[in-house]
C-alpha positions as CSV (number, residue, x, y, z in Angstrom):
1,X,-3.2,11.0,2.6
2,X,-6.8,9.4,0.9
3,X,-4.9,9.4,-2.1
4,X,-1.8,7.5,-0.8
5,X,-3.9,4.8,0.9
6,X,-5.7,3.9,-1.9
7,X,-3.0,3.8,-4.5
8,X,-1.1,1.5,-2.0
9,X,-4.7,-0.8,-1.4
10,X,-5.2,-1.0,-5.5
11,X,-1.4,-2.1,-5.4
12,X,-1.4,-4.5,-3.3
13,X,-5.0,-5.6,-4.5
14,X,-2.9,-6.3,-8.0
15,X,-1.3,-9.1,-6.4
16,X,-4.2,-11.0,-5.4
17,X,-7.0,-11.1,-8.1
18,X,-7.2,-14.3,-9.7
19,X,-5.7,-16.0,-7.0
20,X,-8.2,-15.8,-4.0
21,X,-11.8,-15.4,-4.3
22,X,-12.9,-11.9,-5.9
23,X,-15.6,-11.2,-3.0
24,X,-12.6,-11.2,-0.5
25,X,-9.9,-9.3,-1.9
26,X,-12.7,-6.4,-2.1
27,X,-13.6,-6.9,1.5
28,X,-10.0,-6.9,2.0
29,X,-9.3,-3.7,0.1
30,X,-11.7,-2.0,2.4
31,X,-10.7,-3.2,5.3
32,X,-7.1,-2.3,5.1
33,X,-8.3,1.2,3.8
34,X,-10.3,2.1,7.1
35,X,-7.6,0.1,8.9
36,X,-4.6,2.3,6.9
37,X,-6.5,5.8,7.6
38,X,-6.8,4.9,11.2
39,X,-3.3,4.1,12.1
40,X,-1.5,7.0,9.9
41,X,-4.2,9.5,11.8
42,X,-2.8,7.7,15.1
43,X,1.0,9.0,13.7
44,X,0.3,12.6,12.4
45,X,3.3,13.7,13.2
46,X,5.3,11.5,11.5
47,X,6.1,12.4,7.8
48,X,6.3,8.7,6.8
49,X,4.5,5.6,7.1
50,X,5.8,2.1,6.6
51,X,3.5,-0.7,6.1
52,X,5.4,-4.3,5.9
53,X,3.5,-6.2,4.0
54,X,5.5,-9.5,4.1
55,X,9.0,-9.6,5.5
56,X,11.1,-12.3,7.3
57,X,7.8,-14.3,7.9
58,X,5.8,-11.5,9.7
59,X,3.4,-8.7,8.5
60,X,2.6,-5.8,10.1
61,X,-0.4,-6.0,12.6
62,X,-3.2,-3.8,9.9
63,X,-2.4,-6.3,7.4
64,X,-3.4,-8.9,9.7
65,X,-6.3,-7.4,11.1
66,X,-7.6,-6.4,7.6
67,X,-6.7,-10.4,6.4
68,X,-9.1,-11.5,9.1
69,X,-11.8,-9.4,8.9
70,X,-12.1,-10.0,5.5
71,X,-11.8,-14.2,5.9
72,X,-8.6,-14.4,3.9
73,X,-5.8,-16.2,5.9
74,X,-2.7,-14.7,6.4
75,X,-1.0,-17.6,4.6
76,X,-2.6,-17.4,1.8
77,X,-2.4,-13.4,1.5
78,X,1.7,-14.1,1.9
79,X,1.9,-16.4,-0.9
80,X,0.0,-14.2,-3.1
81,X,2.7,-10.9,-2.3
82,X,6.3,-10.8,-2.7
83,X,8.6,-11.4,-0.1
84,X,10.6,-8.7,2.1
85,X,7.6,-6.3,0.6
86,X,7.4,-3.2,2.5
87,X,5.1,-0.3,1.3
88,X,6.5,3.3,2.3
89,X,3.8,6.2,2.6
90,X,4.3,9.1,2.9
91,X,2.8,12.5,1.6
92,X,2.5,12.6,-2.0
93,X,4.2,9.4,-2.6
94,X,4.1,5.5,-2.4
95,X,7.0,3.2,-3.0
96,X,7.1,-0.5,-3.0
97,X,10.4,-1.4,-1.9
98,X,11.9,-4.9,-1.6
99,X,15.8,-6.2,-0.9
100,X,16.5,-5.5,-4.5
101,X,14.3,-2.9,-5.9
102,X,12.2,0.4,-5.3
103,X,9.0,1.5,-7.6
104,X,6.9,3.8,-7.2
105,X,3.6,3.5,-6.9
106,X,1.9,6.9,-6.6
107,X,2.1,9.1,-8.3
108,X,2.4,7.3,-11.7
109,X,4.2,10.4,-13.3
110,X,5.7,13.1,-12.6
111,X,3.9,16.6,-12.7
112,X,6.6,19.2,-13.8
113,X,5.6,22.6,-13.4
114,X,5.4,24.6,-16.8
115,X,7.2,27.3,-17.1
116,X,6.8,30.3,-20.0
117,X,9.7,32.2,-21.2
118,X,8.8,35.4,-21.4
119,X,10.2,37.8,-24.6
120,X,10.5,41.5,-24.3
């Protein structure tokens, strides 16, 4: 799921250039990639990951962990995202969903198969 991870970090990275410090939003982006590896590896058997970004006040633990680690308080990272923003993973596919909308994320088209009639 490389690819899943880091659609969701440039996502979310979106958000919060231009309004914190350049230097940290990198050192965040990496920090939540290692940290977003880690804990879908932890949960291999599950087909779906759900990361809550910002919901009801609260963030999911590897948001806050990669917020720390890369000096960026949790406040400020909350006023930079949307509220009720929950990311869902899963393979192949990201969506940003909130009370009143769902985008996806990854991939940014769809691939259709092509398919050649063939003439006798």
């Amino acid at each position: 799921m490389f690819y899943e991870v880091q659609e969701t970090v440039r996502f979310l990275s979106s958000f919060m250039y231009g309004k914190i410090p350049r230097s940290r939003v990198k050192s965040f982006c990496g920090h939540l990639s290692c940290l977003l590896i880690e804990a879908i590896d932890e949960k291999q058997a599950v087909e779906r990951f759900d990361l809550i970004v910002f919901a009801d006040g609260q963030s999911d633990e590897t948001i806050v962990q990669a917020a720390r680690r890369a000096y960026v308080h949790l406040t400020e990272l909350q006023e930079c995202m949307n509220n009720e923003l929950i990311i869902e993973i899963s393979g192949g596919r990201v969506r940003a969903l909130t009370p009143f909308s769902a985008q996806i994320v990854f991939p940014k088209t769809a691939n259709f198969p092509h398919f050649q009639l063939r003439t006798h």
